[in-house]
N, C-alpha and C positions, 0 to 999 in steps of 0.2 A: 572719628566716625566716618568720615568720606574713604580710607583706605577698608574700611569694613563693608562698606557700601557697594563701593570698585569689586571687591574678593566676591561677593553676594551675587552682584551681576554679573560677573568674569565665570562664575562656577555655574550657575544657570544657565549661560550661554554654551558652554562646554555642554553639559549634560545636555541639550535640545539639540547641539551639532552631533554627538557622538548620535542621539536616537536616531536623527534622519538619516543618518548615511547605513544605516543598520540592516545587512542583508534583510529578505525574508527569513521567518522560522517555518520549517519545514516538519509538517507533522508525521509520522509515520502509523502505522496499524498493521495487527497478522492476525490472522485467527484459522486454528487448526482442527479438524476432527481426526477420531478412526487413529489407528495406530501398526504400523510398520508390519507386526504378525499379523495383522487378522484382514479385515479390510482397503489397507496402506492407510499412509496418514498424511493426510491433503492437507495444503495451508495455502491463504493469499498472503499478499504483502502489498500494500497500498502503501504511497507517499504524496502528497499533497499537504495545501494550505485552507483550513474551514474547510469549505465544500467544495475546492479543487482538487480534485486529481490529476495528479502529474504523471506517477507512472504506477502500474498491479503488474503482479508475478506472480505463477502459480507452478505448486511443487508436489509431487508423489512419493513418496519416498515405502516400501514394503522390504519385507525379509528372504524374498523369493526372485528369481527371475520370472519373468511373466512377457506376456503379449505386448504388442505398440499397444498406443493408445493416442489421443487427443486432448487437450485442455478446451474448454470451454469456460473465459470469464465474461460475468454478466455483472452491471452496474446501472440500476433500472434497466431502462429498455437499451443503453450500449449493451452490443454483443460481439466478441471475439473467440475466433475458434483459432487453433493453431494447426497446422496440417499432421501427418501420424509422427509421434516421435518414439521409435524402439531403444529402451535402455535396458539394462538387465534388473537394477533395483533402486536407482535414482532417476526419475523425470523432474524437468524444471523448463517454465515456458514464458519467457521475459525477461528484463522488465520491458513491457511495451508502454509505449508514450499513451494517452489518455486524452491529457490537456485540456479538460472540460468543467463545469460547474455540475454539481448537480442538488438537489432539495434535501434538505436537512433531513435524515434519519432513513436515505435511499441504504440498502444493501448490495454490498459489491460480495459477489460468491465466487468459487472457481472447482469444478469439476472437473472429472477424469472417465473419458469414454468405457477402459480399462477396469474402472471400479465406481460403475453409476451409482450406486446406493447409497452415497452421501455427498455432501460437500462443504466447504469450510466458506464458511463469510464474515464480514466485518461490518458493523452500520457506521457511516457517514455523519459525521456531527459539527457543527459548527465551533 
């Protein structure tokens, strides 16, 4: 009974050291509108923990060559612009660092100066 005992607490103890030393889990999120022919098709890309964000990326991607344009991501009231980037039919503007908390069910979106009439967002969730 005492070596079942010993095994009981030896494998509990294991299991509690393996938790603690256990990186963070790092959540991730994208959400895209519009699509490549017609409007281009914007997407963000969020990664963080609950309601950290660590780093958003945002992408244009159309069937055409086209004009520069701008990124503009918004996460409540954070806001970043990126200065003009000319591509022929791929834009991509990060990942920029974040590193913030923000309230359960805030919206992070990202826009495209080039193609203002939508834009792709994700909500924030714990």
């Amino acid at each position: 009974m005492r070596n079942r005992t010993r095994s009981t607490i030896m494998a509990g103890f294991c299991v509690a050291a393996a938790l603690s030393i256990s990186p963070p889990a790092y959540a991730s999120s994208s959400g895209c509108t519009g699509n490549a022919g017609g409007n281009g098709s914007k997407c963000i890309y969020v990664t963080g923990t609950k309601l950290k964000v660590k780093t958003v990326k945002a992408t244009l991607t159309k069937n055409h060559a086209d004009n520069c344009g701008k990124a503009t991501i918004t996460i409540g009231s954070w806001k970043k612009t990126s200065g003009k980037i000319c591509k022929a039919r791929s834009f991509s503007w990060g990942p920029i660092a974040v590193n913030k908390s923000f309230k359960d069910g805030t919206k992070a979106c990202a826009s495209w100066s080039n193609y203002p009439d939508s834009k792709a967002c994700v909500t924030i969730h714990k």
